[in-house]
LOKEVEX-885369 format. One line per 3 residues: number of its first residue (from 1); for each residue z, y negated, x negated of C-alpha. Coordinates in nm, 3 decimals, padded with zeros to 5 digits. Example, Ala and Ser with C-alpha at 12.3 -4.5 7.8 and 13.67 -1.06 7.14 Angstrom:
2
1> 00.780,00.450,-01.230 | 00.714,00.106,-01.367
// end
This chain:
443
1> -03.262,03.195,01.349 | -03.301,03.137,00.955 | -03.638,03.023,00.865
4> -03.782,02.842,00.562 | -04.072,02.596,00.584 | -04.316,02.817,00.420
7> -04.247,03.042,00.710 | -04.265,02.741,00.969 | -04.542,02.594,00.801
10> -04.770,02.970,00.845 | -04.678,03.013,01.208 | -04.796,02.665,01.259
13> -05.096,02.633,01.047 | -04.964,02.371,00.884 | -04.878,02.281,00.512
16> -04.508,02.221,00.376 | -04.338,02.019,00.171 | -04.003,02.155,00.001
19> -03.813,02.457,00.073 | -03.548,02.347,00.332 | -03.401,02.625,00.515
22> -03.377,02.561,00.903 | -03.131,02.730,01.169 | -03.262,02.521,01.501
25> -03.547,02.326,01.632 | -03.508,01.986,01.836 | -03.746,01.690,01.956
28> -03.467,01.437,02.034 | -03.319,01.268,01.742 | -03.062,01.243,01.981
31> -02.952,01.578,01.988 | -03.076,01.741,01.678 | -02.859,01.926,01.508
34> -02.731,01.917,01.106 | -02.962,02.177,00.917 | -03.251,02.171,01.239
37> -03.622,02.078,01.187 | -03.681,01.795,01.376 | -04.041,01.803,01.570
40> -04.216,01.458,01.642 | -04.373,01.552,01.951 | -04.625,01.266,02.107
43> -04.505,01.246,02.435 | -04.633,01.011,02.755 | -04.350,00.765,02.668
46> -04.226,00.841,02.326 | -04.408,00.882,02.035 | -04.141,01.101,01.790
49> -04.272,00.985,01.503 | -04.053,00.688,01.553 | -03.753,00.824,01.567
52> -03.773,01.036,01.203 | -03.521,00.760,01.032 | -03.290,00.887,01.318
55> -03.315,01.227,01.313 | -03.258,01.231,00.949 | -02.981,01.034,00.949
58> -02.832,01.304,01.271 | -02.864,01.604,01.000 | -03.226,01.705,01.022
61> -03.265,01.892,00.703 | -03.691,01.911,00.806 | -03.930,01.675,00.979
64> -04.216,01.822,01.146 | -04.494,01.535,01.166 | -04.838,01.477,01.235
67> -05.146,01.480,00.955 | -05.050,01.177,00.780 | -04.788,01.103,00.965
70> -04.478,01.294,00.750 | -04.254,01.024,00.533 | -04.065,01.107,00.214
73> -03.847,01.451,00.205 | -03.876,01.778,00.291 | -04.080,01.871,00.626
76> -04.403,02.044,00.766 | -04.720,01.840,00.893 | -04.984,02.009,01.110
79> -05.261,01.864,01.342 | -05.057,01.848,01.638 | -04.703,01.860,01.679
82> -04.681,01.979,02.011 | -04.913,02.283,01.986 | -04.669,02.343,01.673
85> -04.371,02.391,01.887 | -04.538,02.641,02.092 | -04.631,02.845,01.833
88> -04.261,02.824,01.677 | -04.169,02.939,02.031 | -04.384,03.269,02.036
91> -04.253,03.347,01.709 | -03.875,03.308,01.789 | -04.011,03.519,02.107
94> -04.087,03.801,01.874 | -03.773,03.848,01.730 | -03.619,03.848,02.048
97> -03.489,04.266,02.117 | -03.358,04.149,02.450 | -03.443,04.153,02.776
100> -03.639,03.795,02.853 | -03.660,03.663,03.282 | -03.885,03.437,03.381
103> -03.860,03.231,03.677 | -04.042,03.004,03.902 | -04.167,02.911,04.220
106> -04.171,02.577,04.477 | -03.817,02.552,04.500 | -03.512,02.683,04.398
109> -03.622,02.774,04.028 | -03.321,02.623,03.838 | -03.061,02.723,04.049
112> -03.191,03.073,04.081 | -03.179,03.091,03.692 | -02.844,02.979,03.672
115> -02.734,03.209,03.913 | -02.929,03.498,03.699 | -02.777,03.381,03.385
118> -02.417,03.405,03.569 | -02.483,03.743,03.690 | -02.607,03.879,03.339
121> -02.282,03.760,03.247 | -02.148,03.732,02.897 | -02.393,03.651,02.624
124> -02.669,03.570,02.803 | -02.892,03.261,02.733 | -03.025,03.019,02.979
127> -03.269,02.728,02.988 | -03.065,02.420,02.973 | -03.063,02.200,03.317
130> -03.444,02.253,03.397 | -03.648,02.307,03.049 | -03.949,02.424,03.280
133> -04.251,02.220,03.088 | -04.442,02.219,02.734 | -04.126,02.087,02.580
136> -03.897,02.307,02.760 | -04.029,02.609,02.731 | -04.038,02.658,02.354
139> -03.738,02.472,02.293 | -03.536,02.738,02.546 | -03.709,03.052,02.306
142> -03.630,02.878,01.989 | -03.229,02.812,02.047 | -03.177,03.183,02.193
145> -02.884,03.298,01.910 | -02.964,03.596,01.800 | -02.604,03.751,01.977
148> -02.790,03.699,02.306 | -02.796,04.000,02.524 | -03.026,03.894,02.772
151> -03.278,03.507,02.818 | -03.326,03.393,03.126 | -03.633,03.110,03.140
154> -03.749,02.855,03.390 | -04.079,02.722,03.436 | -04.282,02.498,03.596
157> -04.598,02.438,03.687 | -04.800,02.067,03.688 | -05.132,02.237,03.723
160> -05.364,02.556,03.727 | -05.309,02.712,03.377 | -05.000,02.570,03.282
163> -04.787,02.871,03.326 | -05.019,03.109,03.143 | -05.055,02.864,02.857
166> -04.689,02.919,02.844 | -04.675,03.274,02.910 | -04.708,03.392,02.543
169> -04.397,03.187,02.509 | -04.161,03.403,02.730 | -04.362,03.707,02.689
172> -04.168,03.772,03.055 | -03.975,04.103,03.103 | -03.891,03.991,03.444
175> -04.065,03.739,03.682 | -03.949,03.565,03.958 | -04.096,03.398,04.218
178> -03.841,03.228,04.427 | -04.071,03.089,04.681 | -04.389,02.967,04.793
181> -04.346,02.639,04.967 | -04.517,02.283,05.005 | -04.393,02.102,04.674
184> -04.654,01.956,04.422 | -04.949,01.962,04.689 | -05.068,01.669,04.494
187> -05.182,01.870,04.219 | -05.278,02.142,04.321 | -05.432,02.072,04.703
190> -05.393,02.387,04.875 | -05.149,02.668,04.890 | -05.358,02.902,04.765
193> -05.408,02.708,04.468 | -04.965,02.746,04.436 | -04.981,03.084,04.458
196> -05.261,03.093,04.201 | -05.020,02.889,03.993 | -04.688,03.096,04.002
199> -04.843,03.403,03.991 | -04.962,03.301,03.641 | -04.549,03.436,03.583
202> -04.632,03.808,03.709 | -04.974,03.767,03.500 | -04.769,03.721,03.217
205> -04.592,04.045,03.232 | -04.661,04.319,02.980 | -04.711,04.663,03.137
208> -04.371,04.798,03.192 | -04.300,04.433,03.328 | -04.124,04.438,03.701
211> -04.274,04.114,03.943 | -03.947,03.988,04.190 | -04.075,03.887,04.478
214> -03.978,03.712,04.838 | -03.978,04.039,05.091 | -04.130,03.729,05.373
217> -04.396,03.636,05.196 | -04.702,03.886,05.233 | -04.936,03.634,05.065
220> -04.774,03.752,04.714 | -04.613,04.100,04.812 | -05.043,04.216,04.892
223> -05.124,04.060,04.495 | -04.841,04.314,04.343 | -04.999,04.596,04.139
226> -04.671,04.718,03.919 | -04.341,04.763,03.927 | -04.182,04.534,04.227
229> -03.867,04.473,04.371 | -03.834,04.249,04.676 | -03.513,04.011,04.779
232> -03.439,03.834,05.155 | -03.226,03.791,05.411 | -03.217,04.045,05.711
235> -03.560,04.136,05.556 | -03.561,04.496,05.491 | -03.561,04.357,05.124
238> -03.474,04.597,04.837 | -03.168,04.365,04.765 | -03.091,04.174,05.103
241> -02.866,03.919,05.234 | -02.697,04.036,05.571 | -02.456,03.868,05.809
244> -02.494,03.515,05.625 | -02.184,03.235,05.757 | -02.147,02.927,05.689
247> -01.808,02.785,05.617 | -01.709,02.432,05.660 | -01.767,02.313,05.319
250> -02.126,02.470,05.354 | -02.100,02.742,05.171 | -02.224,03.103,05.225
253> -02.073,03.445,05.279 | -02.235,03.729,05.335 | -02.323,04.123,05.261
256> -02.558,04.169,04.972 | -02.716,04.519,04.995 | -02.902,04.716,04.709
259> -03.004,05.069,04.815 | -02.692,05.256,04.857 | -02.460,05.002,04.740
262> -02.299,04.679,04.942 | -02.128,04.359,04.816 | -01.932,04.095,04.993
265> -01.999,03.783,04.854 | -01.889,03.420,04.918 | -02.107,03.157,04.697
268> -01.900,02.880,04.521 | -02.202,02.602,04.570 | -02.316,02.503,04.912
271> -02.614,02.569,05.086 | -02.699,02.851,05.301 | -03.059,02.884,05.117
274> -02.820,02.994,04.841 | -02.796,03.361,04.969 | -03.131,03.426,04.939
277> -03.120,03.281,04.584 | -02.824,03.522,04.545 | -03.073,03.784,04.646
280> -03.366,03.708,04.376 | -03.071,03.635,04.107 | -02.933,04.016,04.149
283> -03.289,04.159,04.219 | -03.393,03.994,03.823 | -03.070,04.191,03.718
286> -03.092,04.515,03.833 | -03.410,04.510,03.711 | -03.326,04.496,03.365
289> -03.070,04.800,03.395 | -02.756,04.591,03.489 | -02.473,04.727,03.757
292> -02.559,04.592,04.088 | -02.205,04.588,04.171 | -02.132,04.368,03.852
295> -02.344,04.135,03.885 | -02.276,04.058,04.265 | -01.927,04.004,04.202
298> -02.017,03.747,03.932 | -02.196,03.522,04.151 | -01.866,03.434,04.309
301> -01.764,03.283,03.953 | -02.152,03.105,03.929 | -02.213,02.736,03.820
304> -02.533,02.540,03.890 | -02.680,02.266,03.711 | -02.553,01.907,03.844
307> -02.696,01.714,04.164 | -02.805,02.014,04.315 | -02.560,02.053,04.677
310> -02.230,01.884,04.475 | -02.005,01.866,04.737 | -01.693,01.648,04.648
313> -01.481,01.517,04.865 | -01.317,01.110,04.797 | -01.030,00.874,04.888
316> -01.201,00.641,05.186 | -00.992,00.392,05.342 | -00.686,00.605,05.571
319> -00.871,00.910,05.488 | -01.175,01.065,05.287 | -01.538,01.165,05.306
322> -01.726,01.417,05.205 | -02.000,01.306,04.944 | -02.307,01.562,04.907
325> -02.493,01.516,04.617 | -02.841,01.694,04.626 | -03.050,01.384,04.449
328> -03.238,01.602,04.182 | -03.494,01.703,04.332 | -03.681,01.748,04.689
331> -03.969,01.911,04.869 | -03.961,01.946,05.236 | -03.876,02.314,05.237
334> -03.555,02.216,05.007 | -03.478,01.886,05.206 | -03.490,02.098,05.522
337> -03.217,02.357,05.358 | -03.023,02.065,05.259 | -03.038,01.900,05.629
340> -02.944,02.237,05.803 | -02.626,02.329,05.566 | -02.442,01.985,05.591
343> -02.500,01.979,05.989 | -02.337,02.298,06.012 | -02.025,02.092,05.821
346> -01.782,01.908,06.012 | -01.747,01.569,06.074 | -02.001,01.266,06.170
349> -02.321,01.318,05.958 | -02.505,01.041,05.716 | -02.831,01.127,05.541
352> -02.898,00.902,05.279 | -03.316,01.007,05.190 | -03.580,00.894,04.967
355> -03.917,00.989,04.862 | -04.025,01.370,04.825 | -04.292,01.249,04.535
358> -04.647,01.474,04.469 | -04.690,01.574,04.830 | -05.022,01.402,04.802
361> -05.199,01.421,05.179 | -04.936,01.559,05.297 | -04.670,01.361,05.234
364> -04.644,01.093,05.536 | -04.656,01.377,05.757 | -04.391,01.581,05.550
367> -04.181,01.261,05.550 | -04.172,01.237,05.909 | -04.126,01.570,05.939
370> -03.766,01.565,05.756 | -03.709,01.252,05.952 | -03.725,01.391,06.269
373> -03.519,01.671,06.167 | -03.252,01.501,06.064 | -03.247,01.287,06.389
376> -03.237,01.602,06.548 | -02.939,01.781,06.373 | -02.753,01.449,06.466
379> -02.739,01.231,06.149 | -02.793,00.863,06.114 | -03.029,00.844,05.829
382> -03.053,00.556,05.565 | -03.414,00.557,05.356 | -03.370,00.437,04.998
385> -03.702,00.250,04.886 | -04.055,00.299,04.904 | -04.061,00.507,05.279
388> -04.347,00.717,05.382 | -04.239,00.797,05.701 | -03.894,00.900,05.668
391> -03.735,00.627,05.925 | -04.044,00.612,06.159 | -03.970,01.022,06.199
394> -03.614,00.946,06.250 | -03.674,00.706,06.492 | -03.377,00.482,06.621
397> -03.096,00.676,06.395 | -03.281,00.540,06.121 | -03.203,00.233,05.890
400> -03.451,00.145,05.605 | -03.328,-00.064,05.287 | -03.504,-00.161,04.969
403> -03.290,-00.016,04.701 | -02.938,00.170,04.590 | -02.781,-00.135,04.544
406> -02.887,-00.229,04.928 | -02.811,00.101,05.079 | -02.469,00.118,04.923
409> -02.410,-00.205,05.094 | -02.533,-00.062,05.446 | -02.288,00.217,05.356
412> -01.991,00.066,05.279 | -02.069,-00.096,05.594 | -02.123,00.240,05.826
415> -01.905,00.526,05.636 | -01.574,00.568,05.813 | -01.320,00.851,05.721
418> -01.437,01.198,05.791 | -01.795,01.100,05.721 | -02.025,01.370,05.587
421> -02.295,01.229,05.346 | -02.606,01.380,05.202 | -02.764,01.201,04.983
424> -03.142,01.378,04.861 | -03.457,01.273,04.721 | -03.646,01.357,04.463
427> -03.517,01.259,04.123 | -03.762,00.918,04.082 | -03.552,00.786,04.325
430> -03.238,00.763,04.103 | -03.023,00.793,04.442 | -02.780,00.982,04.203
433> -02.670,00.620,04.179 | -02.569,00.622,04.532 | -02.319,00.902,04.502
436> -02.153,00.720,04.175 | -02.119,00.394,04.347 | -01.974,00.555,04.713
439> -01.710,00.755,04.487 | -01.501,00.408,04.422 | -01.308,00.364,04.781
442> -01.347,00.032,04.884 | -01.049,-00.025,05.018
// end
């Protein structure tokens, strides 16, 4: 990428100042990068505009600012920043030759594109952690080098229309729909509404486009009209998971089948979800041409974004424990998951839970729900915070505390060595914090 501002300032509509050249695009003054144009996006808690003095001082050879809003020295200013930075991301989507997969769905999106990206293999170019929104999005298209030899792109969805306003963006050659599942009810209020939502992705796909979809889920397989291929466990799926066994560390191994062709596979992250994500990551591949066989055996090599199933084990006392980390995110579907593959690992079991947020009516019920699951896989559960119905589902097993700093206290208190703990919410509960502060052995 090699762009001057007369060029930035036509694909945004905007008027420049100077002739700067630019080789990357940021919105953090944090992160920009010497010789990038640095965007001032107005965000819900930032305004960008106030950190110009600081991205120019980082090496921002270009500010991109608001009418009457750009300061002294060379930059771009348009009406509105952020509808700017989409339309520099459909332009660096142009130039893009190769193939581009999308992905989304309830659960399961970022770690699917991970495991995409690691069965591409060399040269391709993921979204960083989980750029899935408005900001995201474009950002992802815009720092694609141009060595990339294939882009794999997640994204979310915070309402009806969100996706398709960012479908011009990825311009999808792939899409992927991981699942459909009960996460976000709040926004949208039905599941028909979801399915509406993600299927914005497949939408999105130009005609020689291929939709990758979950072989269980008939409410999305009937909407298909192109080119389709289907991933699953045991599910007749056109790339399926057979035989899936859980070792003691949680993870999965298992037979991953494409037509004619067979893979034995053992996944280096926990979870036994993970071999149906396995499934959709190869199913995106060999739909873009790739060897099956290739990119099978690369998932054995895969890493995921961080707080997502880290298993780590620590020094306790006269022996250790087994920390889980899954505190990024949760839905019931993926706190279910999460429940099932650490009962299956030995030792006594601790779930340390906190609010599943935008469940909307749903949510005491779901909260009780994964209560009274984990009561009945055997754990003693600890809920972190503000509790809709996480303890009463849980019953007796169940202690409830007001914050990290007072469930680290009950822990240090209950964890003896050999413990197993999961520790899962989604990630406005900051519970991350729990797993930092139970990694110092207290003895």
């Amino acid at each position: 990428m090699r762009w001057d501002l007369a060029r930035v300032a036509r694909i945004c509509d905007g008027r420049e100042r100077g002739a700067a050249v630019i080789d990357s695009v940021s919105i953090d003054s944090r992160t920009v990068e010497s010789g990038g144009l640095f965007v001032a996006v107005v965000g819900e808690n930032h305004d960008g505009h106030d950190f110009i003095g600081e991205a120019r001082a980082a090496g921002a050879v270009a500010v991109m600012a608001e009418d009457g809003r750009l300061p002294d020295g060379d930059g771009v200013e348009v009406a509105d920043t952020l509808t700017a930075l989409r339309a520099l991301g459909m332009a660096r989507r142009r130039e893009i030759a190769c193939p581009v997969i999308g992905v989304t769905g309830s659960s399961g999106k970022t770690t699917t594109k991970d495991l995409i990206a690691a069965a591409l293999g060399s040269g391709a170019h993921a979204s960083p952690q989980s750029f899935n929104n408005e900001f995201g999005v474009p950002l992802t298209m815009l720092g694609v080098p141009d060595s990339a030899t294939a882009v794999v792109v997640e994204i979310g969805s915070r309402g009806p229309g969100h996706i398709a306003h960012l479908g011009p963006v990825i311009d999808p050659d792939v899409a992927v729909i991981t699942n459909i599942g009960r996460a976000h009810w709040e926004m949208f209020g039905s599941t028909e509404s979801v399915i509406d939502a993600k299927w914005e992705l497949v939408s999105a796909l130009g005609p020689e486009g291929v939709a990758i979809l979950p072989a269980d889920d008939e409410r999305l397989l009937v909407r298909a009209a192109g080119a389709m291929l289907t991933f699953g466990e045991e599910s007749d799926a056109d790339v399926d998971a057979v035989g899936v066994e859980i070792d003691d560390t949680g993870r999965a191994s298992f037979e991953l089948h494409f037509r004619d062709e067979a893979a034995v596979i053992r996944m280096p992250l926990p979870g036994r979800h993970q071999a149906v994500n396995a499934a959709a990551a190869v199913a995106a591949v060999v739909a873009v041409g790739r060897s099956f066989g290739e990119a099978a055996q690369r998932l054995e090599t895969a890493t995921v974004s961080p707080w997502r199933m880290e298993v780590v084990s620590r020094r306790w006392g006269s022996g250790e424990i087994v920390l889980v980390n899954d505190a990024y995110n949760a839905n019931p579907d993926s706190m279910a998951a999460a429940l099932e593959t650490v009962a299956a690992m030995p030792g006594r079991h601790l779930a340390v839970l906190g609010r599943m947020h935008e469940l909307g009516e749903f949510e005491a019920e779901a909260h009780r729900q994964a209560g009274a699951l984990a009561a009945s896989l055997g754990f003693s559960v600890v809920a972190v915070g503000d509790d809709p119905g996480i303890a009463d589902g849980a019953g007796e097993v169940a202690d409830s505390v007001a914050d990290v700093a007072a469930a680290v206290e009950l822990l240090r208190a209950m964890i003896v060595p050999g413990d197993v703990v999961l520790v899962k919410a989604s990630r406005a509960a900051g519970l991350e914090a729990v797993v930092a502060q139970l990694q110092v052995d207290p003895q």
